[in-house]
PALO-218973 format. One line per field, with one value per atom (N, C-alpha, C): atom name; x, y, z; residue in one letter. Coordinates in nm, 4 decimals. Example, Ala and Ser with C-alpha at 12.3 -4.5 7.8 and 13.67 -1.06 7.14 Angstrom:
REM PALO-218973
at = [N; CA; C; N; CA; C]
u = [1.3190; 1.2300; 1.3200; 1.2850; 1.3670; 1.2900]
v = [-0.5690; -0.4500; -0.3300; -0.2250; -0.1060; 0.0030]
w = [0.7800; 0.7800; 0.7800; 0.7080; 0.7140; 0.7870]
aa = [a; a; a; s; s; s]
***
This chain:
REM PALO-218973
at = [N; CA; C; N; CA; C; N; CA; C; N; CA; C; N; CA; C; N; CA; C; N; CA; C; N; CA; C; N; CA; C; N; CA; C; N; CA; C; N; CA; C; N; CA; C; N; CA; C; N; CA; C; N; CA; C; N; CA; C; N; CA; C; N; CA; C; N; CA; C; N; CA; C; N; CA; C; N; CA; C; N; CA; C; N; CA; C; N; CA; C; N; CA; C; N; CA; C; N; CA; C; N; CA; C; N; CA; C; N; CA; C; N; CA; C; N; CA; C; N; CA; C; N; CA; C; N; CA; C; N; CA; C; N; CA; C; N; CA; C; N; CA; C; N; CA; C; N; CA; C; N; CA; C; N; CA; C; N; CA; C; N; CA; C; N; CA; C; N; CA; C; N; CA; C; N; CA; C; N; CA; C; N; CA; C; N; CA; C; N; CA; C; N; CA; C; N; CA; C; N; CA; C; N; CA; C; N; CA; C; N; CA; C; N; CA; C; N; CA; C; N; CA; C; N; CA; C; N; CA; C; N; CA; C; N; CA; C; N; CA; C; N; CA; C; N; CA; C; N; CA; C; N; CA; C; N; CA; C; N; CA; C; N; CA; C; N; CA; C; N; CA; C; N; CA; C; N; CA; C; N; CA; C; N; CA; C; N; CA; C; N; CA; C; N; CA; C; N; CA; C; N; CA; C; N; CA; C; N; CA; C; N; CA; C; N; CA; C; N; CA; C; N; CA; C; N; CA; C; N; CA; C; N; CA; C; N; CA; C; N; CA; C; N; CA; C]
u = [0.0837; 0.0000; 0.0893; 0.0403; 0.1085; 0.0631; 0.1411; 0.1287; 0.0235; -0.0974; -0.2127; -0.3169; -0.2799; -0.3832; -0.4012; -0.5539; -0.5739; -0.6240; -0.6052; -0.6456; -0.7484; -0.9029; -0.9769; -1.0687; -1.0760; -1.1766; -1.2882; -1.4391; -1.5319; -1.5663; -1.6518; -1.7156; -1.8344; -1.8126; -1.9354; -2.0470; -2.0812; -2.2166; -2.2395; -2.1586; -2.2153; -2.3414; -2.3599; -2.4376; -2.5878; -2.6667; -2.8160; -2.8818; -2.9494; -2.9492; -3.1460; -3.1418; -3.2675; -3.3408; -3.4575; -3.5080; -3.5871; -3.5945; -3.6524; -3.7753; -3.8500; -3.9469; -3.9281; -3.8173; -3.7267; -3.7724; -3.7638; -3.8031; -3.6423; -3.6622; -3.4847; -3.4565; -3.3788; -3.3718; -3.2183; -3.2165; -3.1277; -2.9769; -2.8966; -2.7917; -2.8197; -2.9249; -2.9174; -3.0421; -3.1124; -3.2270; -3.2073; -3.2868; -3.2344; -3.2966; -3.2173; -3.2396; -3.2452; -3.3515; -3.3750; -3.2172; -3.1308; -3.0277; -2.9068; -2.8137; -2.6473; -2.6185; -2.5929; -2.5972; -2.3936; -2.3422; -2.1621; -2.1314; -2.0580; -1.9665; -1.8262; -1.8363; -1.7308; -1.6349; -1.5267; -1.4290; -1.2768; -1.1829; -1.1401; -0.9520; -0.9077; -0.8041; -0.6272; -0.6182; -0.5545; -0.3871; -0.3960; -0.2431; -0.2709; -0.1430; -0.1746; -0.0577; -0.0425; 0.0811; 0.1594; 0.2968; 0.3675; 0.3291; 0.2161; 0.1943; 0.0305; 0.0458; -0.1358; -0.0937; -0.1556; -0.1207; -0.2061; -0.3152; -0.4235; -0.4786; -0.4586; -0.4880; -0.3633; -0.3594; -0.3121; -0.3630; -0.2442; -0.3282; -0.4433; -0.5216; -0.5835; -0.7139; -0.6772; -0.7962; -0.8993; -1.0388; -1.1769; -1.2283; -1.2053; -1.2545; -1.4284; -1.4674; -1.6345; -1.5849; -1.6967; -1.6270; -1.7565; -1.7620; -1.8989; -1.8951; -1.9901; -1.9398; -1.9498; -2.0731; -2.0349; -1.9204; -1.8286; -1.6838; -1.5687; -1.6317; -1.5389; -1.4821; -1.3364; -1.2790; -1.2405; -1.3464; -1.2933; -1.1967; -1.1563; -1.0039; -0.9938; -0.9639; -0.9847; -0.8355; -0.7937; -0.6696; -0.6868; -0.5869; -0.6342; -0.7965; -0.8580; -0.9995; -1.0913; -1.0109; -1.0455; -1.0971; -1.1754; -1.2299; -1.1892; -1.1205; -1.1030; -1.1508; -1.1158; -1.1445; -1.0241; -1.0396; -0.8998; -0.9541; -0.8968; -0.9505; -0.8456; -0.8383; -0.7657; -0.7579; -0.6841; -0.6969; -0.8457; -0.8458; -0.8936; -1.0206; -1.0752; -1.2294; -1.2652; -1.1715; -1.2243; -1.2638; -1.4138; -1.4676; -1.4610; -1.4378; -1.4024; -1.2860; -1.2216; -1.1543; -1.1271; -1.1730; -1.2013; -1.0863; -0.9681; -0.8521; -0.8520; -0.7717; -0.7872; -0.6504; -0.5392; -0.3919; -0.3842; -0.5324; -0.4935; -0.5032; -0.4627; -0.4087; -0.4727; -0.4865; -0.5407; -0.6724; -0.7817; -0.9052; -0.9610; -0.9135; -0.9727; -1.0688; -1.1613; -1.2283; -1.2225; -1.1046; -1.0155; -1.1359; -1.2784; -1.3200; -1.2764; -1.2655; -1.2157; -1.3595; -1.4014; -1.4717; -1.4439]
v = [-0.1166; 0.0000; 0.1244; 0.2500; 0.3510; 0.4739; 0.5608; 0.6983; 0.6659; 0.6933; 0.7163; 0.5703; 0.5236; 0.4156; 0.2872; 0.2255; 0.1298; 0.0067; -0.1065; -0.2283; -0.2700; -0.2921; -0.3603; -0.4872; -0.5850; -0.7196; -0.6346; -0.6866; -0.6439; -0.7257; -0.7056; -0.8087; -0.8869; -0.9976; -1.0925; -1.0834; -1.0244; -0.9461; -0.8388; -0.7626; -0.6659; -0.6868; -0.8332; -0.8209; -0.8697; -0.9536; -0.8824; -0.9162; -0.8603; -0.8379; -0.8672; -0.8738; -0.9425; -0.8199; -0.7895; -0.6662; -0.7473; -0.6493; -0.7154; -0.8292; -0.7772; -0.9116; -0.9796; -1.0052; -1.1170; -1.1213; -0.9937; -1.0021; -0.9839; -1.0538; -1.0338; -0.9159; -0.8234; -0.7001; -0.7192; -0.7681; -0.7920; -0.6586; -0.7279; -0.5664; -0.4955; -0.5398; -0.3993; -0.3251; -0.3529; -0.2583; -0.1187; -0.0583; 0.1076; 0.1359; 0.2284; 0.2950; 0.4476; 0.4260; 0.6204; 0.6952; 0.6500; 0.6813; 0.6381; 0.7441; 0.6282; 0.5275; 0.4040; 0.3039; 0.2776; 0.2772; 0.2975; 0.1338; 0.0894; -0.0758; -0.1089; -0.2086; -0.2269; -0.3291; -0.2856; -0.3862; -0.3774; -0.5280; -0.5548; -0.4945; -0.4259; -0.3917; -0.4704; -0.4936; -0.6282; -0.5515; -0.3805; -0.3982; -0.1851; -0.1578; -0.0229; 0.0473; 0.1684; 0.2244; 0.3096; 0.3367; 0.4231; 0.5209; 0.6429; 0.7068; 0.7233; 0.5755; 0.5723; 0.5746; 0.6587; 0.6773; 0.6499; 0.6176; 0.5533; 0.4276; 0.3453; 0.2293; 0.1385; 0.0545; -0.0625; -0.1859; -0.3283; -0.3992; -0.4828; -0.5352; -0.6303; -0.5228; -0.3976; -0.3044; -0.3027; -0.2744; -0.2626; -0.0797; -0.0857; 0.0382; 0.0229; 0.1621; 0.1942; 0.3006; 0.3058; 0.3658; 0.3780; 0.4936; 0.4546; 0.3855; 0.2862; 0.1990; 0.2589; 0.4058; 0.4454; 0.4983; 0.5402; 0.5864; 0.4659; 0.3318; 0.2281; 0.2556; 0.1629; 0.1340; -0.0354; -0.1202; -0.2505; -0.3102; -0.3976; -0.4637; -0.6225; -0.6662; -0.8610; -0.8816; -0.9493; -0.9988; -1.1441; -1.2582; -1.3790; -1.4096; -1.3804; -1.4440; -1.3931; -1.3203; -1.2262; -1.0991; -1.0529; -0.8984; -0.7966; -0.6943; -0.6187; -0.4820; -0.3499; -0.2436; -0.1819; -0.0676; 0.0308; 0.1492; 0.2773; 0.3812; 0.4648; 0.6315; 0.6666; 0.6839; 0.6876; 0.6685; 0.7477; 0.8814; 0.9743; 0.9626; 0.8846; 0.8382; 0.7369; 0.7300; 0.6268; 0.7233; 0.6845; 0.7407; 0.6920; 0.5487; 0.5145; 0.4015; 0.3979; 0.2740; 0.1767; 0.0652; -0.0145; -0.1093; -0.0711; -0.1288; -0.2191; -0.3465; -0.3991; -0.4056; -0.2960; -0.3306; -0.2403; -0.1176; -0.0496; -0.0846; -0.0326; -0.1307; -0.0287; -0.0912; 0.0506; 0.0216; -0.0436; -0.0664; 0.0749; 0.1135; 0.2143; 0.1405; 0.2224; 0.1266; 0.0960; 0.1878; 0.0924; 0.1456; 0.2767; 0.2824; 0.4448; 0.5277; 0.6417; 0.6931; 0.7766; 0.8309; 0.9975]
w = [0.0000; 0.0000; 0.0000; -0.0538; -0.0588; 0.0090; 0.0690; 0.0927; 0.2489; 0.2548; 0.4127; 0.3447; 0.2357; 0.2011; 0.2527; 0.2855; 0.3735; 0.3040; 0.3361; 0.2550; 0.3374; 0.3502; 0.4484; 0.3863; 0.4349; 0.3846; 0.5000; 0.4296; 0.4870; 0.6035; 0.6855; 0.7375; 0.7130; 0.7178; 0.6589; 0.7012; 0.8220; 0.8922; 0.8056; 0.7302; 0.6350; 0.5471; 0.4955; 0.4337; 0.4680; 0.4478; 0.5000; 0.6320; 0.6681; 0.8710; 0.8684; 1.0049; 1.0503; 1.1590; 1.0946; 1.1755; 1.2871; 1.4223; 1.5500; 1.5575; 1.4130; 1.4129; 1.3141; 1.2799; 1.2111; 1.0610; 1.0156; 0.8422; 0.8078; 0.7493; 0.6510; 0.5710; 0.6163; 0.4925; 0.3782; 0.2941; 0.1918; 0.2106; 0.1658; 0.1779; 0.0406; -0.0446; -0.1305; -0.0898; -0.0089; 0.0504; 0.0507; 0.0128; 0.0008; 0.1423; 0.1921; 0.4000; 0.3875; 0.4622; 0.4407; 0.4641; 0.6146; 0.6000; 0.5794; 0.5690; 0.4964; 0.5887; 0.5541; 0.6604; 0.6570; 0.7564; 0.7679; 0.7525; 0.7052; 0.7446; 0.8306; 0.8606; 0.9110; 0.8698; 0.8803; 0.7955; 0.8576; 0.8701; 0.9199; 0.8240; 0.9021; 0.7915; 0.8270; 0.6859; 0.6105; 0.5957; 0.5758; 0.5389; 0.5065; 0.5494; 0.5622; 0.5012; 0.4637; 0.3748; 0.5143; 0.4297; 0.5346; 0.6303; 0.5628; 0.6283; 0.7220; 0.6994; 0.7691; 0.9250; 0.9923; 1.1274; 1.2695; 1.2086; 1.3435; 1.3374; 1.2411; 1.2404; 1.1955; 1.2399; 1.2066; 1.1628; 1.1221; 1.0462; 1.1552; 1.1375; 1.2636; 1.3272; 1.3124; 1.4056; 1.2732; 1.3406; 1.2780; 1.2390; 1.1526; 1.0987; 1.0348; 1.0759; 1.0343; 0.9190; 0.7882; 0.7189; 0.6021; 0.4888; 0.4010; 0.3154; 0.2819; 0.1373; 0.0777; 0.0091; -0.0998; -0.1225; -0.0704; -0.0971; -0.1004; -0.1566; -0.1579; -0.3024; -0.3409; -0.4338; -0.4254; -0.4891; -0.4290; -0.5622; -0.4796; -0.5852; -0.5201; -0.6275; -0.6178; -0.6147; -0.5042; -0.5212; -0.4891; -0.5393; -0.4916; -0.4947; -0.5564; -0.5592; -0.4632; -0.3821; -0.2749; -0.3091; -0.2414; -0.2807; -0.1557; -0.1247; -0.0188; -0.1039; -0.0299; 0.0001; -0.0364; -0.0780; -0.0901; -0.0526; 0.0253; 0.0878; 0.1624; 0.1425; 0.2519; 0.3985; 0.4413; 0.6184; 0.6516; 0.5881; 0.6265; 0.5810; 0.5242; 0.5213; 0.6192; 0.6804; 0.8407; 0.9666; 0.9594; 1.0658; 1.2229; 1.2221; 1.3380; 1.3403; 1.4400; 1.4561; 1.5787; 1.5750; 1.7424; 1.7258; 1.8386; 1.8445; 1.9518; 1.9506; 2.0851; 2.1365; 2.0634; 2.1252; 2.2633; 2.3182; 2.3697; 2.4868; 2.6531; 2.7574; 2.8641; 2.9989; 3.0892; 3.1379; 3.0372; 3.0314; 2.9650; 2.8854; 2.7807; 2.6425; 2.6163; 2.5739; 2.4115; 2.3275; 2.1998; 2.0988; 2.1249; 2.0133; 1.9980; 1.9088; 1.8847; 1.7306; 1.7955; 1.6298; 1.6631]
aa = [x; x; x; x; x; x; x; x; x; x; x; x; x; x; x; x; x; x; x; x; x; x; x; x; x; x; x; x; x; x; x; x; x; x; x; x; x; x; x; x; x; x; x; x; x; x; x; x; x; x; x; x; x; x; x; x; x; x; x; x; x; x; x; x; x; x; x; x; x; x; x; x; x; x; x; x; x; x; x; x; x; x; x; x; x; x; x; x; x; x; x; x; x; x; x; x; x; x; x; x; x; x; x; x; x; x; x; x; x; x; x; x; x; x; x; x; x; x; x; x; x; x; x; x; x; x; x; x; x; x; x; x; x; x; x; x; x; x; x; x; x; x; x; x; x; x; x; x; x; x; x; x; x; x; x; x; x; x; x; x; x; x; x; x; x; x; x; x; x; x; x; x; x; x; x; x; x; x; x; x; x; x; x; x; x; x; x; x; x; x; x; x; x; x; x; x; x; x; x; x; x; x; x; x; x; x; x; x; x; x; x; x; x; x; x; x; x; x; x; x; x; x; x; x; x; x; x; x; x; x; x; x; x; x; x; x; x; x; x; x; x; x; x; x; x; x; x; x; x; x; x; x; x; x; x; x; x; x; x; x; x; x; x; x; x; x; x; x; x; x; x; x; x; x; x; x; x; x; x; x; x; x; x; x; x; x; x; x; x; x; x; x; x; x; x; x; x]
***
């Protein structure tokens, strides 16, 4: 990766979810509002500075760039479209989410 750019695989809960009285809503369902994802990040460039590889970033899909490597599909994105990031390297009992 180059320059603040982030590599993330999504999470497999991303795609379609079960409303409280258990109707299935598909992940292409259109939502009155922007709905954020979360995705697990795979590999980060020199100057990415708040995440690392292994931490969970929240982030918008419409601002994805996806790319197939290995048969694999991940995410490409700059640091700076990560709205949150939930780390578990941090120590203290702090609670590792930052938005």
């Amino acid at each position: 990766m180059l320059h603040d750019r982030i590599l993330v695989d999504l999470d497999q809960e991303a795609g379609e979810r079960r409303s409280t009285g258990g109707i299935v809503i598909p992940a292409t369902a259109a939502m009155g509002a922007r709905r954020l994802s979360w995705a697990r990040v795979v590999a980060t460039g020199p100057h990415a500075r708040a995440v690392q590889v292994g931490d969970r970033v929240l982030f918008d899909p419409e601002d994805k760039a996806e790319v197939e490597v290995n048969a694999d599909v991940y995410v490409v994105m700059r640091e700076r479209d990560v709205h949150a990031v939930a780390a578990e390297r941090l120590e203290g009992g702090a609670t590792g989410l930052y938005l």
